[in-house]
SEDRENFI-929298 format. One record per residue: residue in one letter; chain; x, y, z of N, C-alpha, C in turn. Coordinates in steps of 0.001 Angstrom, whole numbers, plus 500000, padded with zeros to 6 digits. Example, Ala and Ser with C-alpha at 12.3 -4.5 7.8 and 13.67 -1.06 7.14 Angstrom:
<rs>
aa:ch:n_x:n_y:n_z:ca_x:ca_y:ca_z:c_x:c_y:c_z
A:A:513190:494310:507800:512300:495500:507800:513200:496700:507800;
S:A:512850:497750:507080:513670:498940:507140:512900:500030:507870;
</rs>
This chain:
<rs>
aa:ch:n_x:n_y:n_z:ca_x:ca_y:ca_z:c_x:c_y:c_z
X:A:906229:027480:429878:905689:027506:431228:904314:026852:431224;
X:A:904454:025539:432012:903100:024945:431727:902821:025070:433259;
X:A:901325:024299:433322:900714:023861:434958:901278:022396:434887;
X:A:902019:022566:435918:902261:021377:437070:900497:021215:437921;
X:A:900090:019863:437530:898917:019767:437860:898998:018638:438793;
X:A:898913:018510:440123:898873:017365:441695:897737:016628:441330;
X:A:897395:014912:441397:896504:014774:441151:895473:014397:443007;
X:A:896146:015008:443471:895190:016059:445178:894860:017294:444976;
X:A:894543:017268:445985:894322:019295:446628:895512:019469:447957;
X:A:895694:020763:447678:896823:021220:449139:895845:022482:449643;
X:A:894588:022022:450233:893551:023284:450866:894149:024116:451940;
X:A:895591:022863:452521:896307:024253:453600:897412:025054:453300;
X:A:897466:025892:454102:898605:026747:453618:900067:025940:453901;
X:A:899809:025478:455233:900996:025448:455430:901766:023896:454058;
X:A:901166:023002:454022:901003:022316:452826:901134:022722:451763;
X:A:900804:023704:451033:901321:024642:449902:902533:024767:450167;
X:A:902929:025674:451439:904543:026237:451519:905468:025255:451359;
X:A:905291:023959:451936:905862:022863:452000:906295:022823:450639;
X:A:905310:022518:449528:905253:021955:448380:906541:023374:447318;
X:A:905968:024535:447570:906633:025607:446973:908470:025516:447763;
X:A:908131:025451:449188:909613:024898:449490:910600:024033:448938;
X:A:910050:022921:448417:910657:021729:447900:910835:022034:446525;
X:A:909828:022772:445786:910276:023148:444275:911564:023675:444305;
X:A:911748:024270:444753:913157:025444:444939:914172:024942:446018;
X:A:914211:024013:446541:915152:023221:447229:915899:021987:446602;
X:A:917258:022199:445957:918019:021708:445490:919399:021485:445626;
X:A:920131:020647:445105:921393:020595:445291:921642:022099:444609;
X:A:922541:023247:445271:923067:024381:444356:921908:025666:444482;
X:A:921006:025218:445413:919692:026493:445266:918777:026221:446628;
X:A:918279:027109:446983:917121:027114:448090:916739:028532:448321;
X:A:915383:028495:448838:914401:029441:449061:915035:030440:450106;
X:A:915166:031785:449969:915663:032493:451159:914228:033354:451986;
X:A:913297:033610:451116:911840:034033:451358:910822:033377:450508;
X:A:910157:032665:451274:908308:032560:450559:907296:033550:451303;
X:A:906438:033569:450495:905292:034330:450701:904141:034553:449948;
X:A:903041:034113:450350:901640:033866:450266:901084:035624:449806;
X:A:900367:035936:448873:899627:037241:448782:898029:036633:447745;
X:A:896969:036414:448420:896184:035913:447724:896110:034176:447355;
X:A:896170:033941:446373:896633:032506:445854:897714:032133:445116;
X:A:898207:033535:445194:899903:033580:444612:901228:033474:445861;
X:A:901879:032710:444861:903175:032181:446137:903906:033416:445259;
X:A:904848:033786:446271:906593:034505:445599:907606:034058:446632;
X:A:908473:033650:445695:909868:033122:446057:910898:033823:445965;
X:A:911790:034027:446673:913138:034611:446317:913933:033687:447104;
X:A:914658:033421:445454:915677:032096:445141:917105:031788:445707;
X:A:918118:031130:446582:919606:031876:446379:920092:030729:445579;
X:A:920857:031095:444352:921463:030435:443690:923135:030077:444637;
X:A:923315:028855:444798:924556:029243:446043:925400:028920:445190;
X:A:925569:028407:443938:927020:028868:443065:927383:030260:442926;
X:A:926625:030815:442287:926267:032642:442039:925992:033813:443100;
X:A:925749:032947:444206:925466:033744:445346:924679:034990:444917;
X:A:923601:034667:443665:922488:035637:443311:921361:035004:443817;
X:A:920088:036306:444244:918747:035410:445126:917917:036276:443757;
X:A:917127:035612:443045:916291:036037:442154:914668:035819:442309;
X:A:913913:035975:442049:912309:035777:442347:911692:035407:441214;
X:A:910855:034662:441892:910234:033659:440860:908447:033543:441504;
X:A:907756:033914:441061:906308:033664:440876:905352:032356:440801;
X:A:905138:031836:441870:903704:030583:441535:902812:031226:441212;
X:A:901952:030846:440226:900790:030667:440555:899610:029544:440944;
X:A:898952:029611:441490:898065:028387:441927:896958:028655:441323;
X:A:896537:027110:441408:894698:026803:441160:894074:025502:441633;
X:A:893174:025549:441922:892428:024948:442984:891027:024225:442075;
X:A:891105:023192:441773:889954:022711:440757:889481:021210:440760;
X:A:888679:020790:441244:887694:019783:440716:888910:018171:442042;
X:A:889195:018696:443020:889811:017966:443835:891686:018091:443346;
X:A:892045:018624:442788:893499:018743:442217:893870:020383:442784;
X:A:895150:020564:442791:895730:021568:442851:896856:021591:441658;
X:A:897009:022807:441281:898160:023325:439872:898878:024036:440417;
X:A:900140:024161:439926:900889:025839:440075:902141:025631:438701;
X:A:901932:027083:438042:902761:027361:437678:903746:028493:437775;
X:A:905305:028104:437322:906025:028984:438370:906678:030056:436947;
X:A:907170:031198:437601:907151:032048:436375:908576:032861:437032;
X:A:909648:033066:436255:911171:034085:437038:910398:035526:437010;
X:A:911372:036005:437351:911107:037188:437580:911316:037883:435942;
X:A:912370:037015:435568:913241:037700:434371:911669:037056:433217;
X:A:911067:036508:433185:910018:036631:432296:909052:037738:432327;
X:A:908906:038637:432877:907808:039649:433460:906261:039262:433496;
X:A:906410:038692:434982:905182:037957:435255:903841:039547:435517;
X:A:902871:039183:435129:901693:039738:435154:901283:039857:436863;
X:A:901662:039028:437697:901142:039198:439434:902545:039806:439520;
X:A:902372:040721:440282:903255:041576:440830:903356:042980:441971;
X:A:903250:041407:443087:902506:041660:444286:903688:041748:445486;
X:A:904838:040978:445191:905629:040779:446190:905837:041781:447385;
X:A:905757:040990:448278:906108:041854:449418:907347:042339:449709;
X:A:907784:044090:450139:909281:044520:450534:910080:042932:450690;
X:A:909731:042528:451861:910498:041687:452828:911379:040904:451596;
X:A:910968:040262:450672:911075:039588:449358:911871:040402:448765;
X:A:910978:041194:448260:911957:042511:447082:913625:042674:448024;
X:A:913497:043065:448975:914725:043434:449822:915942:042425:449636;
X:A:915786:041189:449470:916526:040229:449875:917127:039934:447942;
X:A:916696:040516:446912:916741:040226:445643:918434:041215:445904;
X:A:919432:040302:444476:920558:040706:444044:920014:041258:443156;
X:A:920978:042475:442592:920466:043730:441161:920657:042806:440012;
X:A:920162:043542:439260:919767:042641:438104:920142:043500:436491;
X:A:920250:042882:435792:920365:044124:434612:919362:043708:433474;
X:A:918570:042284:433970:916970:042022:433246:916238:042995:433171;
X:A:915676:043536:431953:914784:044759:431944:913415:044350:432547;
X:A:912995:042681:432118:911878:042250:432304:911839:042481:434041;
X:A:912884:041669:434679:913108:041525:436095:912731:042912:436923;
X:A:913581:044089:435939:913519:045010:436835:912098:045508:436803;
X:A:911757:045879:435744:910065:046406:435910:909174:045577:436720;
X:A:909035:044105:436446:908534:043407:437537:908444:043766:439356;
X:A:910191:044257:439215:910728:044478:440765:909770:045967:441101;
X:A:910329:046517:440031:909176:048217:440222:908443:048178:440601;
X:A:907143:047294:440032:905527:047253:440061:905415:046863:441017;
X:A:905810:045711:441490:905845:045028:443155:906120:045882:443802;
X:A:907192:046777:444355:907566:047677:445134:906562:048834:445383;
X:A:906380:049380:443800:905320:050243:444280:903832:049677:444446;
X:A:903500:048529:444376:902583:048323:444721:902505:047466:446182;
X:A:903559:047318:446914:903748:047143:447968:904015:048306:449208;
X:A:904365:049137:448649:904691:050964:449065:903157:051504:449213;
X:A:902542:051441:448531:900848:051900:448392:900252:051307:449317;
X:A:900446:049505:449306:899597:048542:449920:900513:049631:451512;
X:A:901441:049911:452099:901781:049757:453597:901533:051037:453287;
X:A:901137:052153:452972:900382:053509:452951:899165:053382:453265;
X:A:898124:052552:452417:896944:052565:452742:896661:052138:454147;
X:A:897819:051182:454730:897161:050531:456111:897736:051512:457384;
X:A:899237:052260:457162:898981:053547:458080:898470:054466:458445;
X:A:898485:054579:459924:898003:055756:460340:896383:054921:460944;
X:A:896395:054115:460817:894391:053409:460908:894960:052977:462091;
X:A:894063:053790:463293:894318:053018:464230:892914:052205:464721;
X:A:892976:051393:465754:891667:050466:466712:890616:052163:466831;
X:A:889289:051857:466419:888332:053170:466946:888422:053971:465618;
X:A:889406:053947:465020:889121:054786:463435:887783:054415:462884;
X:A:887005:055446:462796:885896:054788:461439:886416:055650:460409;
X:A:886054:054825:459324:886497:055284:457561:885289:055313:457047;
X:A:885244:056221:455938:884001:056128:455363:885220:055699:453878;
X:A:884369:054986:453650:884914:053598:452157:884581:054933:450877;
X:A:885484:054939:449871:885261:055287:448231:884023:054822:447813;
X:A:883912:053789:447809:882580:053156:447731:882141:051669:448185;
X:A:880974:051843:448181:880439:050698:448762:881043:049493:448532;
X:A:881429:048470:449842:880790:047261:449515:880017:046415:449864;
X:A:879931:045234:449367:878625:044405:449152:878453:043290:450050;
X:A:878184:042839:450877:878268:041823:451930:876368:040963:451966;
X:A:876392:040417:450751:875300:039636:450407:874554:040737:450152;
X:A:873179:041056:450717:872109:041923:450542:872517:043413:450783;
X:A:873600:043526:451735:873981:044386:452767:875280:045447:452339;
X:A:874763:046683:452059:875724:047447:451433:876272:048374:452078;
X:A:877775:048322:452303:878392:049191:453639:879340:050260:453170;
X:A:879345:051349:453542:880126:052100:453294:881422:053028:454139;
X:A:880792:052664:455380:881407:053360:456679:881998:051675:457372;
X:A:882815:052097:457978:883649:050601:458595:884352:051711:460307;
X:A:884766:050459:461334:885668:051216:462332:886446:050128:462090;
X:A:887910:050364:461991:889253:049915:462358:888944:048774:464069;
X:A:889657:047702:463787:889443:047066:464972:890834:045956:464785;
X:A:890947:044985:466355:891883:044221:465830:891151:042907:466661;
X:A:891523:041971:466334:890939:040703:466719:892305:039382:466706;
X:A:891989:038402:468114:893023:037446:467961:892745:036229:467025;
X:A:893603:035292:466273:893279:034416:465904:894997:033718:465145;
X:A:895204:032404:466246:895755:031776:466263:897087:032273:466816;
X:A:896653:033107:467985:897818:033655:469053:898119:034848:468235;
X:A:897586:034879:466961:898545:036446:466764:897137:037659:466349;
X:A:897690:038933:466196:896437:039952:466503:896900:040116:464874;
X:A:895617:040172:464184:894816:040721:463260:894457:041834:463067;
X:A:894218:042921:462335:893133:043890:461477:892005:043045:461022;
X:A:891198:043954:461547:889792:043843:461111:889147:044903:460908;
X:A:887562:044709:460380:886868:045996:460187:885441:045947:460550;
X:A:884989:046686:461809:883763:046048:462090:882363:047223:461030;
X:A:881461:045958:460282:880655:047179:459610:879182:046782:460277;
X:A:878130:048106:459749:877385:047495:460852:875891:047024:459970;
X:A:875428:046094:460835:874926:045245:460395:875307:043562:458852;
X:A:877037:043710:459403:876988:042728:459226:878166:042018:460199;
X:A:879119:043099:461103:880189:042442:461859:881611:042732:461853;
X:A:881926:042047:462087:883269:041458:462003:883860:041612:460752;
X:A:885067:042000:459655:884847:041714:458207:886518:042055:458203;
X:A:886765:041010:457004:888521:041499:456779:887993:042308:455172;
X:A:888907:043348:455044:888968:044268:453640:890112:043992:452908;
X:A:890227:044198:451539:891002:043837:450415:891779:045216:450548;
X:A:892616:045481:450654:893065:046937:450318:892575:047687:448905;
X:A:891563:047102:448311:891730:047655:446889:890474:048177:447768;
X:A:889208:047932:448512:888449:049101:449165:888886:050083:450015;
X:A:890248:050056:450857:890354:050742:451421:890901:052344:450742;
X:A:891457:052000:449411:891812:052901:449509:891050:054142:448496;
X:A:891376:055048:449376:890432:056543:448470:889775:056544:450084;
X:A:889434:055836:450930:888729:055772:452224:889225:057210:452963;
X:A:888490:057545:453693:888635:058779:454320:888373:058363:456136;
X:A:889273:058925:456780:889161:058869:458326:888038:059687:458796;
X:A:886950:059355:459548:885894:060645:459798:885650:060723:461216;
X:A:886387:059729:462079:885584:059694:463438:887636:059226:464032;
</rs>
């Protein structure tokens, strides 16, 4: 598994998907889900001889005017293992040990990720586990908010004295509802 290294950049998304589309678009195969989590792509594959859909892992990198990705199965037990339900759902069973633990970790760490974001409604304030850092500016309390951008509504988190702010789920959680 090496880097496939572009000698461009793909700075947009939708340009990435394109590119991750076409990897996996073949005579005998095509993409049934992509999906973006960070700077990691996940694919789930359908093999249309086998009528099996398996998942397969990009990773990207972004360097010095070039873009990389290397792509990783599921059945190797990739280290990102982020996939979203929607993905996991659409996978045929497997009897890869590597595959399946992969499938685990994703799941439950996709099960956690849609725990932490229920129940938060618009007007919630949270007080954060702990701080974070927004240049000089150290916040610990946030209110739940939603904001438009590009016709569709967003989560946001307004903190104060610095705004507007999107959160990583890795602060939200341990967060406590107080208001």
């Amino acid at each position: 598994m090496n880097w496939n290294i572009f000698p461009h950049d793909l700075p947009r998304y939708g340009d990435q998907r394109d590119l991750v589309t076409r990897m996996f678009t073949t005579e005998g195969q095509y993409p049934v889900v992509v999906s973006k989590i960070n700077s990691t792509w996940y694919a789930a594959v359908l093999d249309t001889g086998t009528r099996s859909v398996e998942a397969y892992v990009i990773l990207t990198s972004r360097a010095q005017g070039r873009f990389a990705v290397k792509v990783i199965p599921e059945t190797e037990g990739p280290t990102e293992a982020k996939a979203p339900l929607t993905l996991l759902d659409r996978l045929t069973p497997t009897d890869n040990a590597a595959a399946l633990k992969w499938r685990e970790v994703s799941r439950a760490y996709s099960s956690t990720l849609k725990q932490v974001f229920k129940g938060y409604r618009p007007g919630d304030v949270l007080q954060l586990a702990s701080p974070v850092h927004f240049g000089h500016i150290k916040v610990d309390r946030v209110t739940v908010t939603t904001y438009e951008r590009g016709g569709k509504s967003h989560r946001g988190y307004l903190a104060e004295g610095v705004g507007l702010v999107r959160l990583q789920p890795r602060y939200l959680w341990g967060a406590e509802r107080v208001a």
